[in-house]
C-alpha positions, 0 to 999 in steps of 0.5 A: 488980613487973616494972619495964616500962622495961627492956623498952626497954633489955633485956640481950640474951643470945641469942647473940654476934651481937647486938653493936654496932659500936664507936665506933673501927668506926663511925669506921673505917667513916665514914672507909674508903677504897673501890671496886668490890669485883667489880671487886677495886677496894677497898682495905680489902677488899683489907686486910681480906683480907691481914690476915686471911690474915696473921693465920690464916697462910694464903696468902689469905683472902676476905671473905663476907657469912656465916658460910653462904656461907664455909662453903658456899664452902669445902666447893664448893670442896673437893668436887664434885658426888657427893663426901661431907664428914663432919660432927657431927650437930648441926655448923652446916655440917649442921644450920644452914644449910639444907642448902646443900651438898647443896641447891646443890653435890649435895655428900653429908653424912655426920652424925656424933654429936658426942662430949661434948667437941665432937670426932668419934670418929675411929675412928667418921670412919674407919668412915664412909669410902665404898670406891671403888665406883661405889654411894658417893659419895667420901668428901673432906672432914671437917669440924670445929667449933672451938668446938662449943658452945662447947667447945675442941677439945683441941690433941692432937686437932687434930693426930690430925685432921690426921694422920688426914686425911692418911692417908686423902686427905681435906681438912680445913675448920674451921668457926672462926666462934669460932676466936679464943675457942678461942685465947683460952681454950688461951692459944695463938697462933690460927695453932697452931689454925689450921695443921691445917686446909685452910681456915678460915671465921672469923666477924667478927660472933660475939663480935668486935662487926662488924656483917657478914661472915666470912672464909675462909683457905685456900691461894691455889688454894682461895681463888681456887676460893671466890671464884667460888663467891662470885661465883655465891652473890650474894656480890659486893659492890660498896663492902663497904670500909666493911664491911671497916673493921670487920672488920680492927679485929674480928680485930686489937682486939676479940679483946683483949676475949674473955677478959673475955667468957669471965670474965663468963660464969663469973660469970654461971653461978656465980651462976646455981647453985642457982636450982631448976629450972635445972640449969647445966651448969658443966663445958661452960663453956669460953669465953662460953657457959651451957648449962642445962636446965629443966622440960620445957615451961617454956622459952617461958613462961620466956623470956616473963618474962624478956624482961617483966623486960627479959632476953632468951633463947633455947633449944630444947626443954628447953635454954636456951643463954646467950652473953655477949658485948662488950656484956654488963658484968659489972655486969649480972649482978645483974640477970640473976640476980634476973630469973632468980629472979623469972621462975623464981618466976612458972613 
């Protein structure tokens, strides 16, 4: 029997974004000191920024409404109109943002297939670099994504990128939505991930429970560039102080908590194998992200009664896809699992 209460107080394993504020942010936010933020008149805006910056030992960072607009702010600011960036086919700067890059700075992509551990083959990067010719646009930038689906990208290719990008005049951009997940997971300060990198873009709502924003860390001529950028995108804000409260406390706190989200998720698919059709890919859990295969064309119906068994999911194709996160607990595993078993059951 689907016991319909629990469609009321269903566990949500969609993503990482579906995190509530915490008590200590909805304090903060109450409580924070605000101003104009156009006219660079908010002081925890200004905080917010410095911490950042400090944090991902940068020269400067600025806060943005999204993980969108700091990516697409730093790839305006790397590139002009003509110029290229490299990126995995199925990187977020590609494929989940509709395009922005091209749509609105006439900024190239060259897509590449990821390799199964989320690095691109440099050798394939370098095969992709326009000549100097008047028929290319020019090559300038190489994005990565750290993590990529989760995955880590492993430190000695994080240094082979930047050595690579030096070598071949290039700017280096790191979509960090998850950086700290990353750093977490290596056991390593996230300024060793970071310090390769030209700019990074790190997501506050992903994992780290604040309600908005992303900041982008950079050198202070790139952020200088980006704040314009933002300008021209919407993205000025008026009194985001009471925004950016949350935001210190998610990269100074909350990251304190990964690690239990990162265990919980090995848990949770320890528990899942041997549930017939789900096939859990266990080598691919890194940090807080499940990734398993069913039935092709089983996926809606799936998703339809878990969500009746107050469980919701989300997948394409014939992949789901399950992220844990602050709000998950580890005793919500049971009831996964036998939500799971009884929506399998019912297919």
């Amino acid at each position: 029997m689907i016991d319909t209460s629990r469609r009321n107080h269903p566990i949500d394993l969609r993503s990482d974004t579906v995190t509530r504020p915490t008590p200590a942010m909805r304090n903060a936010m109450a409580e924070a000191e605000v101003g104009d933020d156009v006219f660079g008149d908010d002081p925890t805006v200004h905080r917010l920024q410095e911490v950042a910056a400090e944090v991902l030992g940068k020269e400067a960072a600025l806060f943005l409404p999204s993980g969108t607009q700091s990516n697409l702010c730093a790839l305006l600011s790397h590139c002009e109109r003509g110029d290229e960036y490299i990126v995995g086919q199925t990187a977020h700067t590609y494929k989940l943002e509709a395009g922005g890059a091209a749509v609105l700075g006439s900024i190239q992509p060259q897509p590449l297939d990821f390799l199964p551990d989320g690095t691109l083959d440099l050798d394939q990067v370098a095969a992709n670099i326009k000549p100097d010719d008047p028929h290319f646009a020019k090559t300038r930038l190489l994005c990565l994504e750290n993590t990529q689906n989760g995955k880590v990208l492993p430190m000695k290719y994080l240094a082979r990128a930047r050595d690579f990008a030096d070598q071949h005049g290039l700017s280096l951009h790191l979509d960090g939505a998850r950086i700290f997940n990353a750093s977490v997971k290596l056991d390593v300060p996230v300024t060793q991930i970071s310090c390769y990198f030209d700019s990074v873009s790190v997501c506050m709502s992903k994992g780290l429970c604040a309600p908005v924003g992303s900041v982008l860390c950079g050198s202070k001529q790139l952020i200088g560039a980006a704040h314009r950028w933002r300008k021209m995108l919407g993205g000025g804000m008026r009194q985001a102080g009471v925004l950016a409260a949350a935001g210190i406390l998610a990269i100074t706190e909350q990251v304190k908590h990964l690690q239990q989200d990162h265990d919980n998720a090995l848990m949770l698919a320890h528990s899942l194998i041997g549930l017939d059709p789900l096939d859990i890919d266990h080598d691919g859990i890194h940090t807080n992200m499940i990734f398993a295969r069913v039935e092709e064309g089983t996926l809606p119906e799936l998703m339809r009664e878990m969500r009746e068994r107050g469980v919701l999911i989300h997948g394409f194709a014939n992949n789901l896809r399950l992220v844990t996160h602050h709000d998950f607990k580890q005793e919500q595993i049971a009831r996964v699992v036998n939500a799971f078993k009884d929506s399998l059951s019912a297919l």
